[in-house]
N, C-alpha and C positions, 0 to 999 in steps of 0.2 A: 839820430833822434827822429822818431815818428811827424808826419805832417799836423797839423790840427783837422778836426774832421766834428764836421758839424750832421748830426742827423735831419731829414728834410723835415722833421715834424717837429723838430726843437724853435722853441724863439729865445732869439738872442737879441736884449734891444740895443742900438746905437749906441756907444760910447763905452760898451763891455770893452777890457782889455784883457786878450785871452793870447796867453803865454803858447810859445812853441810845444809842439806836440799835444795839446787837449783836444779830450776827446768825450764831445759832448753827444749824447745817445737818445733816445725817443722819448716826446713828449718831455724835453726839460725845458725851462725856463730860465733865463738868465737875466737881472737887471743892467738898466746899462749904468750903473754904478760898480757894476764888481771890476772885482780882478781876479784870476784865474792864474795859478804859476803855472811853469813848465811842465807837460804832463799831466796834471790836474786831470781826472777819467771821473764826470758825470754819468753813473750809468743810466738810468732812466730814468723819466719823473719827478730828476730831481727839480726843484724851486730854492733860485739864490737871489732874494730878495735886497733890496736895500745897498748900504755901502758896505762892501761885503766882500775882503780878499780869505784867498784859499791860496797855501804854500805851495810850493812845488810837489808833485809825485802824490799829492793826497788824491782818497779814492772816495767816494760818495755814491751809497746805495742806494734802489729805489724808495720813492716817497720823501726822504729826507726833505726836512725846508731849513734853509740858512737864510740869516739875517731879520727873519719877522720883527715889526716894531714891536717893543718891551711892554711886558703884559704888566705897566706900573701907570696908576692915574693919574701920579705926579707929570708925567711926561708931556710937554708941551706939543709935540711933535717935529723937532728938528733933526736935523741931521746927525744921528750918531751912526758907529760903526762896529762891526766883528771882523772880528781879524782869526785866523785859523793858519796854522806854523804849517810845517811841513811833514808830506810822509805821513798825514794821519789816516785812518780809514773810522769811516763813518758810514755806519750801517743801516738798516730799515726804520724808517719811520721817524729820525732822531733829530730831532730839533733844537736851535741856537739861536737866540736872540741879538740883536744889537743893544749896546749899551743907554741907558735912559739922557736927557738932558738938565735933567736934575740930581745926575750921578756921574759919574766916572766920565760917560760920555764914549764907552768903548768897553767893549764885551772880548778878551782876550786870550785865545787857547794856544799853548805850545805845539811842539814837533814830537811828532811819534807817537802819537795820543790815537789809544781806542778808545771808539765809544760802540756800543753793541746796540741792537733794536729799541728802539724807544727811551733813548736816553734824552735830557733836558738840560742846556746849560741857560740857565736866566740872563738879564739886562747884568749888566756892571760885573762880572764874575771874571776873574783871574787863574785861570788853569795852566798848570805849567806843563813842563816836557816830560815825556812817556808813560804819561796817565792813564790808566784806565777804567772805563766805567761798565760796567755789568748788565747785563736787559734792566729798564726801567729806571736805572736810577738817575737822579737827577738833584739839582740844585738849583735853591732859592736866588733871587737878586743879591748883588754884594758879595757874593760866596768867594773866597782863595781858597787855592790848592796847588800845594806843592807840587815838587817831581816828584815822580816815582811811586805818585796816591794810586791804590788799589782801592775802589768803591764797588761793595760788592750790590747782585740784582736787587731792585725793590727799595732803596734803601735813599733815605730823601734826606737833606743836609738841608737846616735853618737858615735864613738870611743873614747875612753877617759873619756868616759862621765861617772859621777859618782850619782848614786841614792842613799840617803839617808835612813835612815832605818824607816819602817812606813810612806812609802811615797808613792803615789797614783798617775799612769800614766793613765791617760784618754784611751779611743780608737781611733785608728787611729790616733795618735799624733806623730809628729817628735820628739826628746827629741835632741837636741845638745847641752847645755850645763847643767853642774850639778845640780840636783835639790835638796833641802835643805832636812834634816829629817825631815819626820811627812808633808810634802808637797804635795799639789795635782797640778798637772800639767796636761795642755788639749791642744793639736791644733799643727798646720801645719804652721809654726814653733810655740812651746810649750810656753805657758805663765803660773806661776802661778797663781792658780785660790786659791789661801788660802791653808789652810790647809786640811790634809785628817783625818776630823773631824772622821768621822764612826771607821777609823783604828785607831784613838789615843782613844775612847773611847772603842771599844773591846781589847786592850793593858791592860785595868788599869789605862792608869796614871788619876789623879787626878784632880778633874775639876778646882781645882785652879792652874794648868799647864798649861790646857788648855787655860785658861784666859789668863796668862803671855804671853805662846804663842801669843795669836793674838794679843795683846799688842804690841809685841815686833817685832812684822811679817809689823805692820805699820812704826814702828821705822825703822826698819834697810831698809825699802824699802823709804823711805821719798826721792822724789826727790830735796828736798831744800837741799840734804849737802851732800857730797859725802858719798860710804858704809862704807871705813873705817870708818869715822867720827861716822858714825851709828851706825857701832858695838861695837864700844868704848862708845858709850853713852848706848846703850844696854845692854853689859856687865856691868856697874854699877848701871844701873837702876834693872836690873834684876838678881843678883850676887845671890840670893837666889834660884835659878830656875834650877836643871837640864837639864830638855827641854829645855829651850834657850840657854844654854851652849854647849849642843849637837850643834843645829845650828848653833851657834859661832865657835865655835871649826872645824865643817864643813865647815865653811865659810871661815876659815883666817891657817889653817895647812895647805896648800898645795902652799901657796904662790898666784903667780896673777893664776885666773881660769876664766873660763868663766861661765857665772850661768844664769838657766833659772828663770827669773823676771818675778814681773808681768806689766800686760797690760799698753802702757800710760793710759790708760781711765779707770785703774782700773778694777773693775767690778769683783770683789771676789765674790765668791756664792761656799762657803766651808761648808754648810747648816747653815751656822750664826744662831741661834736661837734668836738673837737681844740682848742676855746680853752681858756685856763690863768686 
């Protein structure tokens, strides 16, 4: 394992705790609140503000700033924190908040998460394992998001708003209300457009999941009977099914939500290959 290696132009202040092998580069900053894992390669300029760990093996491009306090008024100004997993890389310009004190209190990203040029994760937000996010896009305070979320450039998600895991954001889409797992969402404001066939078939699951899926994707959207109705009839047409149970379970734990639907006129094109 590499030594830690401090460049002479960096500041590092007292009480930083910096993991074997990091490798801090020109003109960064480091608060002496953070923590740094193993390895951890600030390449330059970067600014890690605040209470502010970084996993092991993750990489951080120039300009980046981690931890700024949370752009929320509510915020008294106490001590929250971000937290950032392992193995991530984080690119130009991409900024993370710490969590508000009137919220969560902790701003939380997984392992193996991109984020590309000028991406934004807000105060309170919940990002899970091998995310990624596209140039620009970014998320409001309060925002979840599964594993395995594909968010594509330009494309900015609600407060609140919760993305399900293997679920697919278009570019340049608005997202305001929750999108299901395993879901593809597009547009200005965001309709589902099906499923995100590509991500549920690099996952594994199985094609007769798949099927259930889109089955069960016409059921619970059916505008002849309201959704509960839908999901009650779903849930027993489909009780064998993990993937529609995830959906379900996304759909009706959190009580009334708002959810991104699809189109009146339809118009799915989730690359349907034509079998049922």
């Amino acid at each position: 394992m590499a030594s830690t290696s401090i460049h002479a132009s960096a500041v590092v202040e007292n009480g930083a705790q910096l993991g074997e092998g990091v490798q801090i580069g020109p003109f960064c900053h480091v608060s002496g609140d953070a923590q740094l894992g193993g390895n951890v390669n600030l390449m330059s300029g970067v600014t890690v503000l605040g209470a502010t760990t970084i996993g092991e093996g993750t990489v951080v491009y120039p300009n980046a700033v981690l931890g700024g306090a949370p752009q929320n008024n509510k915020h008294m100004g106490g001590r929250t924190t971000l937290t950032i997993g392992k193995n991530c890389v984080i690119r130009e310009s991409a900024t993370m908040h710490t969590g508000s004190d009137t919220g969560h209190g902790t701003t939380t990203v997984g392992d193996n998460c991109m984020f590309m040029a000028y991406t934004h994760v807000a105060h309170d937000c919940v990002v899970g394992d091998n995310v990624t996010f596209a140039n620009n896009a970014s998320l409001s305070g309060h925002c979840e998001v599964g594993n395995n979320v594909i968010i594509s450039g330009m494309t900015a998600v609600h407060q609140f708003v919760r993305i399900g895991h293997h679920a697919f954001l278009g570019g340049m889409s608005a997202i305001v209300g929750d999108v299901i797992p395993y879901g593809m969402a597009v547009g200005n404001r965001a309709h589902l457009r099906g499923y995100n066939v590509i991500g549920i078939k690099r996952s594994g699951l199985p094609r007769s999941e798949l099927l259930a899926l889109r089955k069960a994707y016409r059921m619970i959207f059916d505008r002849d009977h309201p959704v509960t109705e839908n999901l009650e009839t779903a849930a027993k047409a489909f009780n064998g099914s993990q993937a529609v149970a995830d959906v379900i379970e996304f759909m009706t734990s959190r009580g009334k939500r708002y959810f991104t639907v699809p189109a009146l006129n339809g118009g799915d094109d989730d690359d349907d290959d034509g079998e049922d």
